[in-house]
N, C-alpha and C positions, 0 to 999 in steps of 0.2 A: 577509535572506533572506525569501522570501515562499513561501506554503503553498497548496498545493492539492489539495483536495479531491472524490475521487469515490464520489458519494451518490447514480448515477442509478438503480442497479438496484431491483429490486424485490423481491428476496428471498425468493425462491420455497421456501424449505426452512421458513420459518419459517410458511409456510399460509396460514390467515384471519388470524394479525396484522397482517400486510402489505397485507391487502386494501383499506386506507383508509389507511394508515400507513407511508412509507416505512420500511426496516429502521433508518436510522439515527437516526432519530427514536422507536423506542422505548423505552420507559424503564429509568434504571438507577441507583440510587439519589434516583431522585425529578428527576432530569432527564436530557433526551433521552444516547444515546449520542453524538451526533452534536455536542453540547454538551461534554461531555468532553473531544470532541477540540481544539473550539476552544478553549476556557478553556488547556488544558495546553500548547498551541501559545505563547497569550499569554504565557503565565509564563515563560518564554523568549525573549520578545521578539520575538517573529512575529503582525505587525499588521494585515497584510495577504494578505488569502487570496480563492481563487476556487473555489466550492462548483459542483460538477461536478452536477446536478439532473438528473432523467429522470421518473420514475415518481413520481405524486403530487408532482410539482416545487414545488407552491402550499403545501404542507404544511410543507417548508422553509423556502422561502422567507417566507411571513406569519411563521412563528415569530422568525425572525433578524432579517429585514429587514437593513439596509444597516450591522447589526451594531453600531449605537448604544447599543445596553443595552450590550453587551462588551466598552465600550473597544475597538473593532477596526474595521476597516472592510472589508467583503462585497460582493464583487460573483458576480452566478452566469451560468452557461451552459447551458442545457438542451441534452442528449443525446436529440435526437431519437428516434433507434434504437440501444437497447443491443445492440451485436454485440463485445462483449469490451472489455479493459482497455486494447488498443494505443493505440486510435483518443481516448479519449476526453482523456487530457490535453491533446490535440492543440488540444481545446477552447478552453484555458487560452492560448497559445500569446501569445495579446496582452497580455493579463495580467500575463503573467510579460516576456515584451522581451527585457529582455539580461541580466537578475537569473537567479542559482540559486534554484531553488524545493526547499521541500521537497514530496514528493509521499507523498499515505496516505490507505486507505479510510476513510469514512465509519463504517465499524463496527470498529474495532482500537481495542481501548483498550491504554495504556502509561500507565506512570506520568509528569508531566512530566520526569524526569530523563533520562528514554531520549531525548528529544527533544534535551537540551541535551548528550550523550553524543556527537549524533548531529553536533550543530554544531561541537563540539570533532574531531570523528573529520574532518570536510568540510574544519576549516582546516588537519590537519595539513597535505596536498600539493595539487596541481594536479589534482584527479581532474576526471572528467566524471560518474561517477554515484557512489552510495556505494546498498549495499544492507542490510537490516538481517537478520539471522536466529536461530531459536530454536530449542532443541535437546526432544527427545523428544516428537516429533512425528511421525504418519503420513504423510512425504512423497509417498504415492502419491493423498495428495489436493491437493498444492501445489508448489512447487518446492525442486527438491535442488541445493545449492549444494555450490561447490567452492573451496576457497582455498589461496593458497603461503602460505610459511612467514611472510609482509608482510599477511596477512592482507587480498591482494585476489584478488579474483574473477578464476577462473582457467577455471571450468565449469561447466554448468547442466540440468538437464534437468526439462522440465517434467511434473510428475505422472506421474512414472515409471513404466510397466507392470513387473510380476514379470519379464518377459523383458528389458526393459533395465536391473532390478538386478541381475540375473546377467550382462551385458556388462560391467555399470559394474564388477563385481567383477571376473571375466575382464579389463578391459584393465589393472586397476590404481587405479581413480577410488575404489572402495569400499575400503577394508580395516577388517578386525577391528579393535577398539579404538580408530578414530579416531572422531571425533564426527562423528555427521551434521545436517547444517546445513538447517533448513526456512526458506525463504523467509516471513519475517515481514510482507510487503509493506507497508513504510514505506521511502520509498527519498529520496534527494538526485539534487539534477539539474542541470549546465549544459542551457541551452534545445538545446543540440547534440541532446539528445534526441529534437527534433522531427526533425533528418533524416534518421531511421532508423525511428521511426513512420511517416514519412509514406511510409515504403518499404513495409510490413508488407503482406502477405498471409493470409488466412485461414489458420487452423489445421487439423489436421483434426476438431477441433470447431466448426468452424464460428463462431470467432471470431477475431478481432484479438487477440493476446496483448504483451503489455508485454514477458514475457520472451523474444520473438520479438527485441526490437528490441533488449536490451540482448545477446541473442546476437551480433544485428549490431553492437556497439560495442565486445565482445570482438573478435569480428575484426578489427577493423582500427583496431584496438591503443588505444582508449581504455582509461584508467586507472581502473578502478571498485575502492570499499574496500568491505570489508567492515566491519559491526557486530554484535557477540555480545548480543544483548539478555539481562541476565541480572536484571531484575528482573521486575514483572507482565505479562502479554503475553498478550489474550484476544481472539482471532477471534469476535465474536459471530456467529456462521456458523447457528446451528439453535435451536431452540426451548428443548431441555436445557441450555445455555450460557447462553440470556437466564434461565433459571427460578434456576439455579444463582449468578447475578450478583444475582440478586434479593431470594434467602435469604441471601446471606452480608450482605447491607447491612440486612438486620430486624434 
């Protein structure tokens, strides 16, 4: 399996850190987050990856280079214009061939075990994608997953408004006492992915979204698993998150 990586954004919640510094390259226990992810990929046995760059692309890039320090080898792709998550593994797309890739942001740290949880969950069956997600989470900032009792993906809605968690209740999709499931955005992939990217249309944010396209591979009946991450699992998304990752490693 081979991994890829999307590190173009720029990271606007986190301010002036970013302003010379892509997000995933800031620090966190004394080296980049972005290094984290690579290192815990390797431990697992994933050697080969393709680092999805954009903003401050050179910042990456010099630091890793062709991944010779990490036992690994790196090749990247620059995202010219960041317009959403759909578009850009699309980058990857030679990279990867005819291999499953694992696919994860630049800024999610996991412990390496989730990785190899993840490998194990991919060979039970035949699937096309495998998604991963964490519980006690605000999903009206991410996506809200849905699963049968086989624990695959059954339904999805992206960053729900108050008006469509009173539908999802109304039709049935919510109920009391079940757990609700946030899209951890660490996912698995047949390259099939690409044919339903390459369909994607803007959102009404005005972006290319990933869960646009795995919408379209439920429809027409691709087999996607689920995974329950139940160990560490940190979106480093804002400022209070990197500060908070910072003091727990003093």
């Amino acid at each position: 399996m081979k991994a890829v990586i999307l590190a173009a954004g720029k990271g606007t919640r986190m301010g002036e850190l970013t302003d010379e510094t892509p997000k995933p390259m800031l620090p966190v226990e004394g080296r980049p987050i972005l290094e984290h992810v690579v290192t815990g990929l390797r431990e697992v046995g994933i050697t080969e990856f393709c680092i999805i760059t954009g903003w401050k692309a050179e910042v990456i890039e010099d630091y890793f280079g062709d991944g010779t320090d990490l036992q690994v080898t790196i090749t990247y792709v620059r995202q010219e214009v960041q317009d959403g998550t759909g578009k850009a593994p699309e980058l990857a797309k030679e990279f990867v061939e005819d291999a499953s890739f694992l696919l994860t942001y630049g800024d999610i740290l996991v412990k390496p075990d989730t990785y190899q949880q993840m490998i194990g969950r991919w060979a039970e069956d035949e699937f096309s994608g495998l998604v991963t997600v964490t519980g006690s989470q605000d999903v009206t900032k991410g996506g809200l997953f849905f699963f049968d009792q086989h624990f695959h993906l059954q339904h999805l809605v992206e960053k729900p408004s108050a008006g469509q968690l009173d539908e999802l209740r109304a039709s049935g999709w919510l109920k009391g006492g079940d757990p609700v499931w946030y899209n951890a955005g660490i996912y698995c992939f047949t390259p099939q992915l690409f044919n339903y990217t390459a369909q994607l249309e803007k959102s009404s944010r005005g972006e290319y979204e990933l869960t646009d396209a795995l919408c379209a591979m439920l429809t027409a009946g691709h087999p996607i698993a689920g995974l329950s991450i139940t160990g560490r699992w940190v979106d480093v998304r804002d400022p209070d998150v990197l500060q908070a990752l910072q003091e727990s490693a003093e």
